[in-house]
PyMOL commands that place a pseudoatom at each C-alpha (Angstrom):
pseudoatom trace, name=CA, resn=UNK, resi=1, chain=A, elem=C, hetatm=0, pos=[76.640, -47.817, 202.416]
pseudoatom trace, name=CA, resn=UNK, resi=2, chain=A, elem=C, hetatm=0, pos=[78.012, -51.066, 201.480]
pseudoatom trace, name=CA, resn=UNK, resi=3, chain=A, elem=C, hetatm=0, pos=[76.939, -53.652, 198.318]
pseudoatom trace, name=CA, resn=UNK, resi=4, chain=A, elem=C, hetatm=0, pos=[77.530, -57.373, 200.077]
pseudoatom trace, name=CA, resn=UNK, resi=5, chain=A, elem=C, hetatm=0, pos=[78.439, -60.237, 197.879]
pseudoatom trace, name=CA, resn=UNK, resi=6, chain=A, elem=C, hetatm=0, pos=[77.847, -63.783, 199.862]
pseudoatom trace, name=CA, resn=UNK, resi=7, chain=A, elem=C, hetatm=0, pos=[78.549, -67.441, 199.167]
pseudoatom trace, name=CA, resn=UNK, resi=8, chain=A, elem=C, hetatm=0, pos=[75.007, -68.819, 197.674]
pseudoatom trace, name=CA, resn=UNK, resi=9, chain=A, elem=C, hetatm=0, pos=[75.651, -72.092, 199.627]
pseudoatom trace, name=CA, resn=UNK, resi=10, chain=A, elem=C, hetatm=0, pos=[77.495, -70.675, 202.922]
pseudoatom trace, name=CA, resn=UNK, resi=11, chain=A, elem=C, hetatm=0, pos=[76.432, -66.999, 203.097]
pseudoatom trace, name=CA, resn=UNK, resi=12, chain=A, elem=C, hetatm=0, pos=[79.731, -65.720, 204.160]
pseudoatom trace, name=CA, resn=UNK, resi=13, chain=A, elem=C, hetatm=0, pos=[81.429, -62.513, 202.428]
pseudoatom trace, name=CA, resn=UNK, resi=14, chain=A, elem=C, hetatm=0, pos=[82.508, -63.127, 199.555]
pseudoatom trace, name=CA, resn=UNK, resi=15, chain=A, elem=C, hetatm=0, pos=[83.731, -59.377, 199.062]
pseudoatom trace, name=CA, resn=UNK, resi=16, chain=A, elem=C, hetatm=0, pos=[82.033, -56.104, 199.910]
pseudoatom trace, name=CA, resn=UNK, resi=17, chain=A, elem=C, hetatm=0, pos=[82.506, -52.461, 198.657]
pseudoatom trace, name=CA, resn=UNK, resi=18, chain=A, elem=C, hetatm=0, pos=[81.389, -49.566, 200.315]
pseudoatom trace, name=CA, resn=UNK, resi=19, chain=A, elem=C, hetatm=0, pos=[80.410, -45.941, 198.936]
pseudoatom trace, name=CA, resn=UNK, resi=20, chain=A, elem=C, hetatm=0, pos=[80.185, -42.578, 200.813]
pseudoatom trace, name=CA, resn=UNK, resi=21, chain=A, elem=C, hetatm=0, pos=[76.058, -43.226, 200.916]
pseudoatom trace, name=CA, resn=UNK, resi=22, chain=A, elem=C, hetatm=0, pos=[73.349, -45.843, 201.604]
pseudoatom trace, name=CA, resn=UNK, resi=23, chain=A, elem=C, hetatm=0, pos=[72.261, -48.254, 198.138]
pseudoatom trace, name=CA, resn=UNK, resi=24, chain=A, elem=C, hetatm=0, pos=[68.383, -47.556, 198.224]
pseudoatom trace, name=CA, resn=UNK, resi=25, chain=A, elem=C, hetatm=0, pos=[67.976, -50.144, 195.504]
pseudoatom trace, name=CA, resn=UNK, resi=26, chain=A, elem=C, hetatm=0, pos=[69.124, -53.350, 194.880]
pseudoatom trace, name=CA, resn=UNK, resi=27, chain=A, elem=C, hetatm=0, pos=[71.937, -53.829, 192.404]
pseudoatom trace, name=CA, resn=UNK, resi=28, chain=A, elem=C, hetatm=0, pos=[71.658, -55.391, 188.689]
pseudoatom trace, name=CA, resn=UNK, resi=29, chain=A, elem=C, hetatm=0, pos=[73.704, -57.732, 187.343]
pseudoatom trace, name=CA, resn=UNK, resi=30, chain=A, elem=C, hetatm=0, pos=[74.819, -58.310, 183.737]
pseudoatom trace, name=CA, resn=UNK, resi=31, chain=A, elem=C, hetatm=0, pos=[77.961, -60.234, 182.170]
pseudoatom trace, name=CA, resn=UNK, resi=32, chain=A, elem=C, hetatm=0, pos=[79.589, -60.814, 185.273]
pseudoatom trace, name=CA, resn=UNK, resi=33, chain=A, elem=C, hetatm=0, pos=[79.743, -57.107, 186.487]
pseudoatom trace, name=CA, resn=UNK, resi=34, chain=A, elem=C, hetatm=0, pos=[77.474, -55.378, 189.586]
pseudoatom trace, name=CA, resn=UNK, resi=35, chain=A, elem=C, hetatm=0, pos=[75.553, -52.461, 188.625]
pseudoatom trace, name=CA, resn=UNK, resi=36, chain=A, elem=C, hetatm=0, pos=[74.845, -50.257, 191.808]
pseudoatom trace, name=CA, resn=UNK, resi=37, chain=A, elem=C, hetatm=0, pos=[73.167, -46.455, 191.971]
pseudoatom trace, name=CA, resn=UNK, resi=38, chain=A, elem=C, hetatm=0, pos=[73.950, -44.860, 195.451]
pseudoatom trace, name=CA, resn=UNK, resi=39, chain=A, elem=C, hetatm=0, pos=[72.585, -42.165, 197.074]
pseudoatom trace, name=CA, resn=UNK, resi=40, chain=A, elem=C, hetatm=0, pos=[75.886, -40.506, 196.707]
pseudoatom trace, name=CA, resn=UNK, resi=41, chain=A, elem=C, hetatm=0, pos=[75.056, -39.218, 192.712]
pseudoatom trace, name=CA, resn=UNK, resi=42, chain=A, elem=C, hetatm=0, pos=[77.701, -42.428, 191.708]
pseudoatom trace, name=CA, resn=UNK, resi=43, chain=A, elem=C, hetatm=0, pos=[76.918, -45.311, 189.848]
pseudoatom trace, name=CA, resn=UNK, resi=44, chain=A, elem=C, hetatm=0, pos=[79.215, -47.727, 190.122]
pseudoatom trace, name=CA, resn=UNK, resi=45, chain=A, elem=C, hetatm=0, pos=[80.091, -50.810, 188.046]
pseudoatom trace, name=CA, resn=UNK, resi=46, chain=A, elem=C, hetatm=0, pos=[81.954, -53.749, 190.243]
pseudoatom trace, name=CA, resn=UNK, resi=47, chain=A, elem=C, hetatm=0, pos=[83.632, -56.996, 188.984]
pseudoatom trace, name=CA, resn=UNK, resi=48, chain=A, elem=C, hetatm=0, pos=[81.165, -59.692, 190.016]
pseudoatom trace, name=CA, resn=UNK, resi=49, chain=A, elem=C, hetatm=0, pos=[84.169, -62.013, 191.063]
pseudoatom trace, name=CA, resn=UNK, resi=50, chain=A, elem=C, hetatm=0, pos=[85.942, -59.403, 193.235]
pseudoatom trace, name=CA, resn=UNK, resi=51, chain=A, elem=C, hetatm=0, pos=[84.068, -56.266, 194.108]
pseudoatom trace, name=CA, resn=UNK, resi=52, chain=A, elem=C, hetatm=0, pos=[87.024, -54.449, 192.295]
pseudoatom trace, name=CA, resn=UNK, resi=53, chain=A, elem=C, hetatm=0, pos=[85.346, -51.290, 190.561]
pseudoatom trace, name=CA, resn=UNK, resi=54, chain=A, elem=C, hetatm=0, pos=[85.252, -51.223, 186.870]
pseudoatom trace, name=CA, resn=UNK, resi=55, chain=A, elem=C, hetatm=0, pos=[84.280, -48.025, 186.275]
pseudoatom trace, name=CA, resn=UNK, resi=56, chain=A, elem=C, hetatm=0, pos=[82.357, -45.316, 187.858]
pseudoatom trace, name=CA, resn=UNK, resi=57, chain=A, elem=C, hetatm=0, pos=[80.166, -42.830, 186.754]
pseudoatom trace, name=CA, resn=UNK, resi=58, chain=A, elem=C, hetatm=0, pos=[78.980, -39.294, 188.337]
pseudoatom trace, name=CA, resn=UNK, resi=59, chain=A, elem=C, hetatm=0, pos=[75.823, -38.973, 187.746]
pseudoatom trace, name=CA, resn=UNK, resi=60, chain=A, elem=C, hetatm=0, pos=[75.828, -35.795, 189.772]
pseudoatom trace, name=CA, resn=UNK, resi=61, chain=A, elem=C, hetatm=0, pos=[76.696, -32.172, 188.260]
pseudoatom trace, name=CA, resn=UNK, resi=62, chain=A, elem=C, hetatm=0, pos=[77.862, -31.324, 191.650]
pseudoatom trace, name=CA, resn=UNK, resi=63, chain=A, elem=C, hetatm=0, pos=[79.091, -32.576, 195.207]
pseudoatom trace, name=CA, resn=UNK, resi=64, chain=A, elem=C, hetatm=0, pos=[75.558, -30.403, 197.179]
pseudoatom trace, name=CA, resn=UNK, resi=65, chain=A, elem=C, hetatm=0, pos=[74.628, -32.579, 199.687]
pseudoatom trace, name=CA, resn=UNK, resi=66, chain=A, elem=C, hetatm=0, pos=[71.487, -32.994, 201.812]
pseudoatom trace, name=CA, resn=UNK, resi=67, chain=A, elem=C, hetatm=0, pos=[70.101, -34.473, 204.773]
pseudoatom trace, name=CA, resn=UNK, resi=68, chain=A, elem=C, hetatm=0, pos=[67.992, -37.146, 203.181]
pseudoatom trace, name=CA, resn=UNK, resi=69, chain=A, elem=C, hetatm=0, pos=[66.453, -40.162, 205.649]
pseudoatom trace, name=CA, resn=UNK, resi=70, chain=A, elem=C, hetatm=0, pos=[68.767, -39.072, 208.562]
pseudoatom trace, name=CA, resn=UNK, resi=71, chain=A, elem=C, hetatm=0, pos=[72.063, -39.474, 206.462]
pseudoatom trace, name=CA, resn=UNK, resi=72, chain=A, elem=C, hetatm=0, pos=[73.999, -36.989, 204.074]
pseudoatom trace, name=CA, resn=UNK, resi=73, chain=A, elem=C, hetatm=0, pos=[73.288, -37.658, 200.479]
pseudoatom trace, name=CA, resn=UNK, resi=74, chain=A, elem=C, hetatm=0, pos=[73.773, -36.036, 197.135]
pseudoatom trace, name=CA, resn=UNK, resi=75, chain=A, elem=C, hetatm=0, pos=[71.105, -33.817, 196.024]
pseudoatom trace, name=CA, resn=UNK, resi=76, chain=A, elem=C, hetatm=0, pos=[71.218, -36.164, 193.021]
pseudoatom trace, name=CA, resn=UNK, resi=77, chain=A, elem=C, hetatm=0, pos=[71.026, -39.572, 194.421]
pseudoatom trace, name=CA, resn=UNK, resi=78, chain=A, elem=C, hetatm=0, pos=[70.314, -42.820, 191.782]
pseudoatom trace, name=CA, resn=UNK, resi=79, chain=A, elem=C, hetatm=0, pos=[67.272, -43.762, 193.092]
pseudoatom trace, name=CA, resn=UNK, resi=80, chain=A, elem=C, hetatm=0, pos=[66.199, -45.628, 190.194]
pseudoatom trace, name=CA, resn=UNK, resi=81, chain=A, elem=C, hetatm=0, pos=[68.719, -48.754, 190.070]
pseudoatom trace, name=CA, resn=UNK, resi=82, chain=A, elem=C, hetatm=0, pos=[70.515, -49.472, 186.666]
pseudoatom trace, name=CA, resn=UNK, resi=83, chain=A, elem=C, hetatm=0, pos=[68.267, -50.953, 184.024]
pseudoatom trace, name=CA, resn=UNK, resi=84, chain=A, elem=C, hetatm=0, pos=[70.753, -53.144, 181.807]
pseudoatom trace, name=CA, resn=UNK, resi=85, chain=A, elem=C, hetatm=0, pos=[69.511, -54.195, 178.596]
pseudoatom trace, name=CA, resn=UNK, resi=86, chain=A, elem=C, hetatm=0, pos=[71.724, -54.342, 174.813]
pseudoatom trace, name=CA, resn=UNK, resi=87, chain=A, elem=C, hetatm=0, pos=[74.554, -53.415, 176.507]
pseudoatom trace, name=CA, resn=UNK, resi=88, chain=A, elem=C, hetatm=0, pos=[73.180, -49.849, 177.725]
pseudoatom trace, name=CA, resn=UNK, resi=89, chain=A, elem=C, hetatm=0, pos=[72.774, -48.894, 181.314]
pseudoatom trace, name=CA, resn=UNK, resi=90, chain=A, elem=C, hetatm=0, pos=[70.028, -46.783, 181.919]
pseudoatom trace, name=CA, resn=UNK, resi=91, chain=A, elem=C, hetatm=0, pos=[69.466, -44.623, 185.274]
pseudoatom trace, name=CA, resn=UNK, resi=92, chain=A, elem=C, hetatm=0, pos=[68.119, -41.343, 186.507]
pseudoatom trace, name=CA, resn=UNK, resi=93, chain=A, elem=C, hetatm=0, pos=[69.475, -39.123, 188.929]
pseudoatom trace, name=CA, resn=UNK, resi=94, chain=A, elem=C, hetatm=0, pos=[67.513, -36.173, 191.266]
pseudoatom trace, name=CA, resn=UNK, resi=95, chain=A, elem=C, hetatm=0, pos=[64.360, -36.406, 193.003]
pseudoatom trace, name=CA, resn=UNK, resi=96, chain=A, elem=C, hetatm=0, pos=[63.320, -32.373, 192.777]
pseudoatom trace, name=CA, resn=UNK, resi=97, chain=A, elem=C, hetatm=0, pos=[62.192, -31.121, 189.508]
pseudoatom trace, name=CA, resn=UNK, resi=98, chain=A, elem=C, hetatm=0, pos=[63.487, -27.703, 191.058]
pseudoatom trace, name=CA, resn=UNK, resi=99, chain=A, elem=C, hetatm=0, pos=[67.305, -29.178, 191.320]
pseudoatom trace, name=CA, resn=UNK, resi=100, chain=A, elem=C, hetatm=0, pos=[67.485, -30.648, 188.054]
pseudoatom trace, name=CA, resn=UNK, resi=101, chain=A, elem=C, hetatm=0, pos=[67.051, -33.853, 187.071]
pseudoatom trace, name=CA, resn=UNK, resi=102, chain=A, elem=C, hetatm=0, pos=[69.151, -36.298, 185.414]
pseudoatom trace, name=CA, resn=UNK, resi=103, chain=A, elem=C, hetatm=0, pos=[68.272, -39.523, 182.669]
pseudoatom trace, name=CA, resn=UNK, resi=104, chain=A, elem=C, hetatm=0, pos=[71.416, -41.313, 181.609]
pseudoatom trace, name=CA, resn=UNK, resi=105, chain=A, elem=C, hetatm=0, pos=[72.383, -44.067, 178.880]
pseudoatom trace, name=CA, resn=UNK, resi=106, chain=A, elem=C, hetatm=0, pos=[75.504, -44.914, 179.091]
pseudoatom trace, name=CA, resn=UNK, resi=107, chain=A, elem=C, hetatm=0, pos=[77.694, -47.771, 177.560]
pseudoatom trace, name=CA, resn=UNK, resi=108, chain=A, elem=C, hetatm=0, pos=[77.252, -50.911, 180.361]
pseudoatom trace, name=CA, resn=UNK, resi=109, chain=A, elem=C, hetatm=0, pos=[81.028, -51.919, 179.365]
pseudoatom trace, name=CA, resn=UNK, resi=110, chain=A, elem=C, hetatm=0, pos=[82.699, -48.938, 179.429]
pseudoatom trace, name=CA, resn=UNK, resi=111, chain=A, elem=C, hetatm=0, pos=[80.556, -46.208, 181.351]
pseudoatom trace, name=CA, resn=UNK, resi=112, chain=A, elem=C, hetatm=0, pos=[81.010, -43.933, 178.308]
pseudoatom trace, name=CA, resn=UNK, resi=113, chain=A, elem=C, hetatm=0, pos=[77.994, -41.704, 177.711]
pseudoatom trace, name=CA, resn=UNK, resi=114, chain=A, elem=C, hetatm=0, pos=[75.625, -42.472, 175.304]
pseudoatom trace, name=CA, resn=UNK, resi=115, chain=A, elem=C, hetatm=0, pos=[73.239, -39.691, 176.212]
pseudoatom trace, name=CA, resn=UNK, resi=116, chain=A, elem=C, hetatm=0, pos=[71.643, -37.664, 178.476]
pseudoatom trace, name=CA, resn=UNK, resi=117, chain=A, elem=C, hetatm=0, pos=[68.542, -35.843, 179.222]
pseudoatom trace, name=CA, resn=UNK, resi=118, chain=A, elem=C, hetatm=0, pos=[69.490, -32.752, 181.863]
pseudoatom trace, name=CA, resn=UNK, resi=119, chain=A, elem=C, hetatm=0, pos=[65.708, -30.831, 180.785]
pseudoatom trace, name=CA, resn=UNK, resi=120, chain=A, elem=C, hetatm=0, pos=[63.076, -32.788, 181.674]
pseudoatom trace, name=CA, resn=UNK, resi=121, chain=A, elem=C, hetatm=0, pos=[62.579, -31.368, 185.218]
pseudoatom trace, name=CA, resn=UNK, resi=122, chain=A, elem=C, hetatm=0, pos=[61.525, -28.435, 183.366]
pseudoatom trace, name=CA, resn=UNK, resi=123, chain=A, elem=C, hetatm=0, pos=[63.060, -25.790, 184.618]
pseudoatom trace, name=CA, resn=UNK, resi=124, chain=A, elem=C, hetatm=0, pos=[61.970, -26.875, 188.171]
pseudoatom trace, name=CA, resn=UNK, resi=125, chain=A, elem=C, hetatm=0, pos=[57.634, -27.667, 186.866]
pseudoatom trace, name=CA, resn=UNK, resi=126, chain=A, elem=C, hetatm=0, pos=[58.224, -30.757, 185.826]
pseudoatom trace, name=CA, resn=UNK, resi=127, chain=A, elem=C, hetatm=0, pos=[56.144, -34.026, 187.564]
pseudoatom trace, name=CA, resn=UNK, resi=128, chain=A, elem=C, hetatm=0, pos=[58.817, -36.375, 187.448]
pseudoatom trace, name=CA, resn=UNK, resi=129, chain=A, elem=C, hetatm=0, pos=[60.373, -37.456, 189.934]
pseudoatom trace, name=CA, resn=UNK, resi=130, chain=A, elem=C, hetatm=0, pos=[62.831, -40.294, 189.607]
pseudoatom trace, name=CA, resn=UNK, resi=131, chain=A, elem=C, hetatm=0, pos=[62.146, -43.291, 191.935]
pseudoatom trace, name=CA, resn=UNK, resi=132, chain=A, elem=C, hetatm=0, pos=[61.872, -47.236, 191.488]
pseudoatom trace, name=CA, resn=UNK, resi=133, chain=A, elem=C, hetatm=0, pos=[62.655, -49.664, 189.072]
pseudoatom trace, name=CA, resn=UNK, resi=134, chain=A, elem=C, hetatm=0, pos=[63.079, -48.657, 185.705]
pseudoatom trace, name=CA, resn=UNK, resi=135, chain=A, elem=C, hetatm=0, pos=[61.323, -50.942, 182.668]
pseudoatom trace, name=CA, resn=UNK, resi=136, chain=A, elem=C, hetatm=0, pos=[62.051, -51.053, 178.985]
pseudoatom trace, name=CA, resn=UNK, resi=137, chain=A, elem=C, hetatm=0, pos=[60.535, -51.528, 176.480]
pseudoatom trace, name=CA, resn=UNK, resi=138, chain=A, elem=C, hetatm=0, pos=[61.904, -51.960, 172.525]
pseudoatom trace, name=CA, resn=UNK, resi=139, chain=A, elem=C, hetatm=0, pos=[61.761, -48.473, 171.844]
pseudoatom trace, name=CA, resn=UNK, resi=140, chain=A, elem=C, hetatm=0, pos=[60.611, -46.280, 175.809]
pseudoatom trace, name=CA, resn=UNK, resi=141, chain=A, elem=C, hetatm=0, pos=[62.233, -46.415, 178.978]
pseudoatom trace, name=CA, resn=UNK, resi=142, chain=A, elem=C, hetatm=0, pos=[59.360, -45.649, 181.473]
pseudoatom trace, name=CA, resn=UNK, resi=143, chain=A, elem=C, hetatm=0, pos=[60.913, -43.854, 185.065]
pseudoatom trace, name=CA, resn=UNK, resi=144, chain=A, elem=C, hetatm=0, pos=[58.788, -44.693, 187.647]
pseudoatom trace, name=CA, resn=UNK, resi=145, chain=A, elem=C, hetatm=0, pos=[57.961, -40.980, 189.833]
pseudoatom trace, name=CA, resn=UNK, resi=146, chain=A, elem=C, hetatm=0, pos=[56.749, -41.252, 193.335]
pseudoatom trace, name=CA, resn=UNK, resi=147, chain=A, elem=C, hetatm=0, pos=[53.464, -40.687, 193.695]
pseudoatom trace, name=CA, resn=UNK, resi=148, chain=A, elem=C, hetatm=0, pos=[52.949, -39.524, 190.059]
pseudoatom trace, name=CA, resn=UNK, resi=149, chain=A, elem=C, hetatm=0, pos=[52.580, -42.128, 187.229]
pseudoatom trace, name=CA, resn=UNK, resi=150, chain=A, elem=C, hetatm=0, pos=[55.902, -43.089, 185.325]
pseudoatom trace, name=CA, resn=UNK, resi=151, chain=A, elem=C, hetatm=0, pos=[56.908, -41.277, 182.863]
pseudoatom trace, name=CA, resn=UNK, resi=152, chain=A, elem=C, hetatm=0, pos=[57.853, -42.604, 179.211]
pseudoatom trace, name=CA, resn=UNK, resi=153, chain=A, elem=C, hetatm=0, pos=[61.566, -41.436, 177.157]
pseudoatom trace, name=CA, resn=UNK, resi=154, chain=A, elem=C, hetatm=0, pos=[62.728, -42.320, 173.842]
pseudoatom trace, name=CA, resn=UNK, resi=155, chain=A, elem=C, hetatm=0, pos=[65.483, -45.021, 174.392]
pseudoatom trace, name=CA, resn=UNK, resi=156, chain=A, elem=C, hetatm=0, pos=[67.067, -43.929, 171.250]
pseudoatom trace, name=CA, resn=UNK, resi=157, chain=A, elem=C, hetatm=0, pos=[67.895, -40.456, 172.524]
pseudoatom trace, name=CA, resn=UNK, resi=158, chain=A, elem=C, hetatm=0, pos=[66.370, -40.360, 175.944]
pseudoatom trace, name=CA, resn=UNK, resi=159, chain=A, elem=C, hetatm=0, pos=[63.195, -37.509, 175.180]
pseudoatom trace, name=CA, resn=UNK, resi=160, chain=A, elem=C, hetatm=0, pos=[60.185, -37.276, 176.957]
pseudoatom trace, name=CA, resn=UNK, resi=161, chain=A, elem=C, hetatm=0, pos=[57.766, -38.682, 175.292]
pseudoatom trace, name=CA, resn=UNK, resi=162, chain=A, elem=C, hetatm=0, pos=[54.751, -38.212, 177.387]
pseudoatom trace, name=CA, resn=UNK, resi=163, chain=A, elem=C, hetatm=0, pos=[53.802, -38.245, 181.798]
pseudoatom trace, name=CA, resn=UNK, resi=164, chain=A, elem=C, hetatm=0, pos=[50.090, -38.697, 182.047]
pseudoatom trace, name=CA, resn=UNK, resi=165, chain=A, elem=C, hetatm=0, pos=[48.452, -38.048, 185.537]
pseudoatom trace, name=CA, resn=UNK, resi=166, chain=A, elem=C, hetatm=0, pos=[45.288, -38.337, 186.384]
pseudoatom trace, name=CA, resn=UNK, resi=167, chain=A, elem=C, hetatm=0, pos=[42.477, -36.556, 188.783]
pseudoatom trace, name=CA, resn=UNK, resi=168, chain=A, elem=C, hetatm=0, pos=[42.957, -38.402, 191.750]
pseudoatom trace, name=CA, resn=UNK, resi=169, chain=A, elem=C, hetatm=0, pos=[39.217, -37.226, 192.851]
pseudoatom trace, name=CA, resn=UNK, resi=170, chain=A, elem=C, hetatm=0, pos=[37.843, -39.047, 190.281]
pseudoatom trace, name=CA, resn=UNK, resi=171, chain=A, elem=C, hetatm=0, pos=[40.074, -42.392, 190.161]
pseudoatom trace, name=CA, resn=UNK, resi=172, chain=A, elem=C, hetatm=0, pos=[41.463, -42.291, 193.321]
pseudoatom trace, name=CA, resn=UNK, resi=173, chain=A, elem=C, hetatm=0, pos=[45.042, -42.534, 194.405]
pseudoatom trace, name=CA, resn=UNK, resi=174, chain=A, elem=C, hetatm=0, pos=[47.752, -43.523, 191.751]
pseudoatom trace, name=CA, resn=UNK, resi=175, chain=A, elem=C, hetatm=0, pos=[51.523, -43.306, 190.824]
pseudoatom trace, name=CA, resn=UNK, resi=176, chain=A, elem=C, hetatm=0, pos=[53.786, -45.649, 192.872]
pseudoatom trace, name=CA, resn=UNK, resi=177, chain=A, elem=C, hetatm=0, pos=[57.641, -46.845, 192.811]
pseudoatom trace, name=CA, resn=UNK, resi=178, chain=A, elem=C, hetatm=0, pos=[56.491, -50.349, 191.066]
pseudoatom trace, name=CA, resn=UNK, resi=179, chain=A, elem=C, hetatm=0, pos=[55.835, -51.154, 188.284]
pseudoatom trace, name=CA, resn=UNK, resi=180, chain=A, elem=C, hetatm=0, pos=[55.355, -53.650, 185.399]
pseudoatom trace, name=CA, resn=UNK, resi=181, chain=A, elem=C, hetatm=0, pos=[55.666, -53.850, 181.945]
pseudoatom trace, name=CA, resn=UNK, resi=182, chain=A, elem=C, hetatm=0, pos=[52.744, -56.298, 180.780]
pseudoatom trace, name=CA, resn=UNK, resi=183, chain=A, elem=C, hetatm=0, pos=[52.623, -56.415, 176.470]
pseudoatom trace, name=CA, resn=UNK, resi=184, chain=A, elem=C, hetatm=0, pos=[50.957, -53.751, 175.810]
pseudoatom trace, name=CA, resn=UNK, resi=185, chain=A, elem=C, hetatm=0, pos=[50.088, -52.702, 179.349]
pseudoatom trace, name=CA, resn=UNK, resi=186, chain=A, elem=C, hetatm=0, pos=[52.177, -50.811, 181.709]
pseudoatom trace, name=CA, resn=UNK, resi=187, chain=A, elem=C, hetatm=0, pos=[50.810, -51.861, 185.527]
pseudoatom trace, name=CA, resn=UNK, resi=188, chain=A, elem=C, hetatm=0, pos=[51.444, -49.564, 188.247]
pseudoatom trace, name=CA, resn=UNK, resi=189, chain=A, elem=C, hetatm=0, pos=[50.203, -48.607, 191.660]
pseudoatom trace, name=CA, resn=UNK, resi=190, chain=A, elem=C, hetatm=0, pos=[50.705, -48.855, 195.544]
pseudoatom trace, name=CA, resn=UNK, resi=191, chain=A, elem=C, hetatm=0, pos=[47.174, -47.795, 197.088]
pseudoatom trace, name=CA, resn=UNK, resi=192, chain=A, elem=C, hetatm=0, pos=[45.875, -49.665, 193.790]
pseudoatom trace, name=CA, resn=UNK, resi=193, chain=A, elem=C, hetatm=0, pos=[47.150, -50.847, 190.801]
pseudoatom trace, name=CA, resn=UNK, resi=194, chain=A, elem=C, hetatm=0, pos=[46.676, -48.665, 187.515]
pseudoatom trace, name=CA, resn=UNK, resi=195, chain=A, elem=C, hetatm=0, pos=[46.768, -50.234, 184.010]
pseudoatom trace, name=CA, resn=UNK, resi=196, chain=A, elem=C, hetatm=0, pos=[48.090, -48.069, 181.385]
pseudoatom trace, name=CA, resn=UNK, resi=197, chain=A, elem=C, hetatm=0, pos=[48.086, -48.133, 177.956]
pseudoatom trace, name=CA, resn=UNK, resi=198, chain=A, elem=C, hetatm=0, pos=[51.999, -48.329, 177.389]
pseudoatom trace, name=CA, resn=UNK, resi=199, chain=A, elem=C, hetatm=0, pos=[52.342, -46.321, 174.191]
pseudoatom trace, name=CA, resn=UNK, resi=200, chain=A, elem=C, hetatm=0, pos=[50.645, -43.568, 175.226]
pseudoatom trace, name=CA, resn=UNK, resi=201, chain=A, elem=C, hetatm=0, pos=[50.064, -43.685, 178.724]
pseudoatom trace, name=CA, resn=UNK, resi=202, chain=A, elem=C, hetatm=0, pos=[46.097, -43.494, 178.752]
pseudoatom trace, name=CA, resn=UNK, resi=203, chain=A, elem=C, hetatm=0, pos=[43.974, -45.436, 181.535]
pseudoatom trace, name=CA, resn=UNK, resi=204, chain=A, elem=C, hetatm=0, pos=[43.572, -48.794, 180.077]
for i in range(1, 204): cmd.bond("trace and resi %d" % i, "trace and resi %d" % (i + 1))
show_as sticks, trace
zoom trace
């Protein structure tokens, strides 16, 4: 439940903070601050000098909590670490299309919101299901889902834009937590690596 900074040279604490859940994913860091998602539904900004928080931001519409991994977590954990890029914070909140899900931009200074997408689960059909790493590009921020292929939003407002899957029968297992953003290509996979056409999301 704790985000560890240590001496590069010595490895001792430099300072810690701890949260009320486990960090699934490692924090980013960006003009001195610490950008950490937690399983709690928080993301939290630290000073990079002092652990002290900056700000924090609930990312959760409500304090449910589950049994997730043998600990108590939100039912909206950040499972996708804090993408930092033009001084926006990106993140996603929920794993179950049928408990809402959450996409966030928010100001990476201030933790104000820029916006939000609270519909893309769908009512509870969507296929998206925040987990790994986001990646950017100019214009789409693609949300990596499980075992489904990432999906692609707007960056200016945060809409869906498009979630391809494919017949597994007929290309065999795909979708994956990593993922790459290659040019034009967006690489993903765990069983086997998938190359997608990144504006659309067709097999490459």
């Amino acid at each position: 439940d704790t985000v560890y900074a240590l001496d590069a040279e010595t490895g001792r604490i430099r300072w810690e903070f701890a949260a009320e859940a486990p960090f699934r994913m490692a924090p980013s860091l960006w003009e001195g601050k610490v950008y950490a998602g937690c399983d709690d539904g928080r993301v939290y900004c630290l000073d990079g000098a002092t652990g002290a928080p900056v700000w924090t931001f609930e990312a959760r519409p409500r304090g449910d909590l589950v049994l997730g991994h043998g600990r108590m977590m939100s039912l909206w954990p950040v499972r996708t670490g804090v993408l930092i890029d033009g001084g926006v914070a990106y993140f996603a909140a929920g794993l179950f299309p049928g408990e809402e899900l959450y996409l966030y931009a928010v100001d990476a200074r201030t933790g104000a919101l820029v916006w939000k997408n609270d519909t893309y689960a769908q009512g509870g059909k969507g296929t998206v299901s925040p987990q790994g790493y986001l990646v950017a590009s100019k214009d789409i921020l693609y949300v990596p889902s499980g075992r489904a292929m990432p999906a692609a939003f707007s960056r200016a407002d945060g809409a869906l834009l498009f979630h391809r899957n494919f017949n597994w029968r007929s290309i065999g297992l795909f979708g994956g937590t990593y993922t790459q953003l290659a040019g034009d290509l967006l690489l993903n996979g765990t069983e086997q690596i998938l190359a997608v056409k990144a504006r659309d999301g067709q097999l490459a």
